[in-house]
C-alpha positions as CSV (number, residue, x, y, z in Angstrom):
1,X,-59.3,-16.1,-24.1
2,X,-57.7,-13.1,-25.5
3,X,-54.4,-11.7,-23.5
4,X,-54.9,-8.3,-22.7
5,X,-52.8,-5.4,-24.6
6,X,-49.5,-5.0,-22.4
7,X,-48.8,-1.2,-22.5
8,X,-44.9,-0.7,-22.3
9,X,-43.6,2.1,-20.7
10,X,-41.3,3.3,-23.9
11,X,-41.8,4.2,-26.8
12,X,-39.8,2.6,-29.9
13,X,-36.9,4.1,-30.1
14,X,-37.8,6.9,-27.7
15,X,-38.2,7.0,-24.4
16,X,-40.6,10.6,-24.2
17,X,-41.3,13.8,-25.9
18,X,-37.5,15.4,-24.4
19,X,-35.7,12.1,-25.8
20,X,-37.3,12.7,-29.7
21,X,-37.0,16.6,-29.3
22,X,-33.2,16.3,-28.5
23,X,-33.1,13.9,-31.5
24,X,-34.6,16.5,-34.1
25,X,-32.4,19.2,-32.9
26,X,-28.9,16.5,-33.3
27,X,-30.4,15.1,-36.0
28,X,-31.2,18.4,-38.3
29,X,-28.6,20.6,-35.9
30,X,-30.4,23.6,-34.4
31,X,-29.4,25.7,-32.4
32,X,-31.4,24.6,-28.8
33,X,-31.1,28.4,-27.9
34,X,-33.7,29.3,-31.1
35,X,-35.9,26.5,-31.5
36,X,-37.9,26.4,-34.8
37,X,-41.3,26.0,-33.0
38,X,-43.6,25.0,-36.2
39,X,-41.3,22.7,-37.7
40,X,-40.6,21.3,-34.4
41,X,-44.6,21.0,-34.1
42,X,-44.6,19.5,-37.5
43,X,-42.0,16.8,-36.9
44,X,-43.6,15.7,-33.5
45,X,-47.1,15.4,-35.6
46,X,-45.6,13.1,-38.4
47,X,-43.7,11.1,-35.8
48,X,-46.9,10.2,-33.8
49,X,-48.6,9.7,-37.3
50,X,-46.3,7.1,-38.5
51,X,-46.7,4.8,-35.6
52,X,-49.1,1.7,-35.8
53,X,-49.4,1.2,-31.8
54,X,-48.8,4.2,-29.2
55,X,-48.2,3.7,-25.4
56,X,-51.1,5.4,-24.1
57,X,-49.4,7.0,-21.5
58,X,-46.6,8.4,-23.8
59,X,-49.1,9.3,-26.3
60,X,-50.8,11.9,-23.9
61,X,-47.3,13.2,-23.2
62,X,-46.4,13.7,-26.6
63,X,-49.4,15.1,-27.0
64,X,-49.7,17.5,-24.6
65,X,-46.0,18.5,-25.5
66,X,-47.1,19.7,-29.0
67,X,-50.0,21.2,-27.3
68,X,-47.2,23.2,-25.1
69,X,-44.9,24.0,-28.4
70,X,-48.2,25.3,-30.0
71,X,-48.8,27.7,-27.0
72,X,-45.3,29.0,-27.4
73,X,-45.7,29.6,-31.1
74,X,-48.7,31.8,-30.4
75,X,-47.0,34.0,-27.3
76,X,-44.1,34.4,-30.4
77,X,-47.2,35.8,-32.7
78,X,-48.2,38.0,-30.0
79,X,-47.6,42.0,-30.8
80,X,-46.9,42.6,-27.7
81,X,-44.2,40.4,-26.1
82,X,-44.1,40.4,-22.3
83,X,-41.2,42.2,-20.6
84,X,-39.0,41.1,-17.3
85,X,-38.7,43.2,-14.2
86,X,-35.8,44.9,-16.4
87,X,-38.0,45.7,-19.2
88,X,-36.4,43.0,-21.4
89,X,-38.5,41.3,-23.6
90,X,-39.1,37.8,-22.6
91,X,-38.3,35.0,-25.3
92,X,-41.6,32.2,-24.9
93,X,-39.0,29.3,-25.3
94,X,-36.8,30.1,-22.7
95,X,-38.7,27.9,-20.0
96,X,-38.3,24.8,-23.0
97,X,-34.7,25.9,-23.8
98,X,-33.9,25.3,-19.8
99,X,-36.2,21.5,-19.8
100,X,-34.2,20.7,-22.5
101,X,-30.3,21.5,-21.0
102,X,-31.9,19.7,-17.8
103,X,-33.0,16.7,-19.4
104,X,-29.9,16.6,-21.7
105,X,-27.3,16.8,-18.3
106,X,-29.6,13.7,-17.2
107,X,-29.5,12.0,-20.2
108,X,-25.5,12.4,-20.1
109,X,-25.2,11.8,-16.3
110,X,-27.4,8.5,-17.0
111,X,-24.8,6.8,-19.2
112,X,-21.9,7.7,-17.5
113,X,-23.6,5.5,-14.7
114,X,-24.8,2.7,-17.3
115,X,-21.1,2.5,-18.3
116,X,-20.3,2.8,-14.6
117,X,-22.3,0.1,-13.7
118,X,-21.2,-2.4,-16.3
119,X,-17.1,-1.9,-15.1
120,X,-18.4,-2.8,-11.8
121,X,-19.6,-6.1,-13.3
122,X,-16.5,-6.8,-14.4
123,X,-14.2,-6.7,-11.0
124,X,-14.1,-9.2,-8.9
125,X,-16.6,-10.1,-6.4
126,X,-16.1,-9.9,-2.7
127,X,-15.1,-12.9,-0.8
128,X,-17.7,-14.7,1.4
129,X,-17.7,-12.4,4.8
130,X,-18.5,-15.0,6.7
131,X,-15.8,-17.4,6.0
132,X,-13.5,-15.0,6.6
133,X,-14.8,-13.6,9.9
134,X,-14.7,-17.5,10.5
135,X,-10.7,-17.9,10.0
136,X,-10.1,-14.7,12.0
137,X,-12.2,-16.0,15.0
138,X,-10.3,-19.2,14.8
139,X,-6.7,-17.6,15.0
140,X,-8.1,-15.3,17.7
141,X,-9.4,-17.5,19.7
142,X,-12.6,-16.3,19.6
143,X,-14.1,-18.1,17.0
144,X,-17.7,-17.9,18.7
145,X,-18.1,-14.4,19.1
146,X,-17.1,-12.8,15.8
147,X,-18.3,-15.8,13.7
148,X,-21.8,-14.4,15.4
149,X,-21.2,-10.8,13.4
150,X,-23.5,-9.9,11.0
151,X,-23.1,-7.0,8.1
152,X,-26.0,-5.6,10.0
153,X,-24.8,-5.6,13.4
154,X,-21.3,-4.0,12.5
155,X,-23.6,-1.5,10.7
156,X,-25.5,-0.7,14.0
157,X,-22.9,-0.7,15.8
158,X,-21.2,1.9,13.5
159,X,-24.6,4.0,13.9
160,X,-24.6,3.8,17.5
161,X,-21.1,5.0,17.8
162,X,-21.9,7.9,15.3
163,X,-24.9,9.2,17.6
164,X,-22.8,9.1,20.7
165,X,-20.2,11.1,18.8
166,X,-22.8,13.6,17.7
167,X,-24.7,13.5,21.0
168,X,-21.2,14.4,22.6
169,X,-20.3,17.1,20.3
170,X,-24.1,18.6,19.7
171,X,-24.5,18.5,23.6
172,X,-26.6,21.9,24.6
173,X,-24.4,24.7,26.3
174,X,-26.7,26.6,29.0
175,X,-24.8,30.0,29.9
176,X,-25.5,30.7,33.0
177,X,-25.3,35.1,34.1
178,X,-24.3,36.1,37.5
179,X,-26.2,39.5,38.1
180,X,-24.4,42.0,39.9
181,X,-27.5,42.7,42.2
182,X,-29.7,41.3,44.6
183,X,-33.1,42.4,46.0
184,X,-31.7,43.7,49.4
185,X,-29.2,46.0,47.5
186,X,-31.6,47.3,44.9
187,X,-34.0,48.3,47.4
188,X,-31.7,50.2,49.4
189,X,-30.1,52.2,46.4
190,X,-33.8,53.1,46.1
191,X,-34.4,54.8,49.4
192,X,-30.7,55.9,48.9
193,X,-32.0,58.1,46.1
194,X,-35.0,58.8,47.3
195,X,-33.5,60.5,50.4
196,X,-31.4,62.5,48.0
197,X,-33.6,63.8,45.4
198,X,-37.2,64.5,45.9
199,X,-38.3,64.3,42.7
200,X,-37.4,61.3,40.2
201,X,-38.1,60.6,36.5
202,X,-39.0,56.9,35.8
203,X,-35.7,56.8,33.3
204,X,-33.2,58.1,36.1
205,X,-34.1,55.1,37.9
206,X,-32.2,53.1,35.4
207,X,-29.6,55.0,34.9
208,X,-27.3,52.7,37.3
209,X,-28.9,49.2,35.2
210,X,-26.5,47.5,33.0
211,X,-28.8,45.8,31.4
């Protein structure tokens, strides 16, 4: 029985389209600011030509990233190029220029971890927790009761003592107003100025209000 083709996830060498377009512009040193679009395009095309097996996956990618350089070269043949709000004219590879500075930073930010990652491997381990909450329980007294403590039960206890200390300081204020007026009073500074003036506009009746 024949094993069925295993499709692996990179490419050799390279890892996508970005990863062999940052290689052509090291590799031949352009300027990522003024991309050569058709020798670009042309590079891409004798890249995927010289390779015996593709990852299918990758292969669409690639290809639909020489489809996208393609596009760009033919806004670049356009007469008439499209202008900003400003009125400047808009350069078709700026939206690539920007993929590629993004992907480069994560390129960068992705080794710095790798190397990261293998100092790490390098200190020492920690010490078995449980041993040691063990020896402290012992000189304490209370061997029983800490040996019992768990990473995860000093974590939720940590938690719970972080959402009392939020629910304390994040507790709702309610202001409450004291009105300078009741009912009984407002009713009689009504007839009070009724009695006094025998004819009154709607806004003098407010004049006294505060708010």
């Amino acid at each position: 029985m024949s094993q069925p083709f295993n499709y692996q996830i990179s490419l050799p060498q390279f890892e996508g389209p970005f990863d062999l377009l940052l290689f052509f512009i090291e590799r031949d040193e352009l300027d990522i600011y003024n991309i050569p679009i058709t020798k670009i395009t042309n590079d891409f095309l004798d890249y995927i030509h010289q390779q015996d097996e593709l990852n299918v996956e990758l292969s669409s990618e690639f290809i639909l990233f020489i489809s996208t350089l393609m596009r760009i070269k033919a806004k670049m043949l356009l007469p008439r190029k499209e202008l900003d709000a400003d009125g400047n004219e808009i350069d078709p590879r700026a939206e690539l220029v920007n993929k590629i500075l993004e992907y480069k930073r994560f390129k960068e930010a992705s080794s710095q971890m790798a190397e990261m990652e293998a100092l790490r491997m390098l200190m020492a381990k920690r010490g078995n927790i449980q041993k040691e909450l063990a020896a402290i329980g012992e000189e304490a007294s209370e061997g029983t009761e800490i040996t019992q403590l768990t990473l995860f039960k000093l974590m939720k206890a940590f938690e719970k003592a972080m959402q009392k200390y939020s629910d304390r300081v994040n507790a709702p204020v309610h202001t409450v107003v004291r009105y300078n007026y009741t009912m009984e009073g407002s009713r009689k500074s009504m007839l009070a100025m009724a009695k006094k003036e025998k004819t009154i506009s709607f806004e003098r009746i407010f004049d006294s209000c505060e708010n």
